[in-house]
N, C-alpha and C positions, 0 to 999 in steps of 0.2 A: 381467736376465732378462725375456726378454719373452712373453707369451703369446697366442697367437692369439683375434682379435675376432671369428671367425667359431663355430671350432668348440674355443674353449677351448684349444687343446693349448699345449705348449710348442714356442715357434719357436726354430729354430737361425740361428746368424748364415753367411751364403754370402756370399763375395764383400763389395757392398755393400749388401745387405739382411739381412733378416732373414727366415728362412722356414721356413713351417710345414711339415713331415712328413706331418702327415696330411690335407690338405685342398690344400698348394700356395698357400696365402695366401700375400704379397710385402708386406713393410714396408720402407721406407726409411732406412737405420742412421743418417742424418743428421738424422733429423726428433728424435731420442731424444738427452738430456740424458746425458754420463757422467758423471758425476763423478769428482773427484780427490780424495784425502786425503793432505796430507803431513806426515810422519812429525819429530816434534821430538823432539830426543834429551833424555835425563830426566837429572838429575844423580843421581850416587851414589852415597850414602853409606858409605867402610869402618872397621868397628868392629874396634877395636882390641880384642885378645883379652880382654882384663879387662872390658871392656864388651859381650860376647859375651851376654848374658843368658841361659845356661846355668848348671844347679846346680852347688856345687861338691861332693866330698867328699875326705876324707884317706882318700888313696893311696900308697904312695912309690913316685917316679919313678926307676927304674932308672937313668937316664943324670946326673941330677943331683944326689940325694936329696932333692926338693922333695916333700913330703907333702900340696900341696894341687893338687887336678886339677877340671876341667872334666871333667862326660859325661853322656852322649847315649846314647839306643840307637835302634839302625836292624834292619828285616829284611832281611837278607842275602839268605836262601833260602825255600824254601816256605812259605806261611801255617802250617803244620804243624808249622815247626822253631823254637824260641825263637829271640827278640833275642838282638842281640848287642850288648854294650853295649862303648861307645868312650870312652877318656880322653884328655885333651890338657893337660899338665903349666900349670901358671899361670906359672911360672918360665922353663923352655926352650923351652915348646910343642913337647917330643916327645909320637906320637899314638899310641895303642896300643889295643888289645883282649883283653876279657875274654870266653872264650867260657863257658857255664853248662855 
C-alpha cells in the first residue's frame, strides 16, 4: 500500500504506476520493493482417540456395551438454548448426543 507524498491519500495502482485519486500524483510501480513469503507446510500430528485429551465418563454405548465414553459439549444453536453434550465410545468410537 502506498500513499501519496503530496497530499497524503491513498494511491491506487494503474497500469504501471501507482496513482493518486485525489491530487493525480504518478509513482513508478518499479521503484517499490514487493515482497514475497513462501508458505512451508507444517507437519501434523493425529491423536489417536485414547490420547484425545477429553474427559471421560461411564456411559453405556448402545452399539457395543462399552461403559466408558469421551464428551465434549458444543453450541448447536442460539446463545439462548443450552449445550449439547457429545459422546464418543472409548471402545468402537460410536458418536452420539445427549440433548438436556
Amino acid at each position: 500500500m502506498e500513499f501519496c507524498p503530496k497530499c497524503k491519500s491513498m494511491m491506487m495502482p494503474a497500469k504501471n504506476v501507482f496513482k493518486c485519486r485525489k491530487c493525480g500524483f504518478e509513482m513508478d510501480i518499479k521503484e517499490h520493493v514487493v515482497s514475497k513469503t513462501e508458505r512451508k507446510e507444517r507437519e501434523v500430528t493425529v491423536l489417536e482417540e485414547r490420547e484425545m485429551g477429553l474427559p471421560t465418563t461411564r456411559v453405556k454405548c448402545e452399539d457395543c456395551g462399552n461403559t466408558l465414553a469421551y464428551w465434549w459439549l458444543r453450541q448447536l444453536r442460539s446463545a439462548d438454548e443450552s449445550e449439547v453434550r457429545f459422546f464418543r465410545c472409548t471402545k468402537c468410537g460410536k458418536t452420539w448426543r445427549e440433548y438436556n
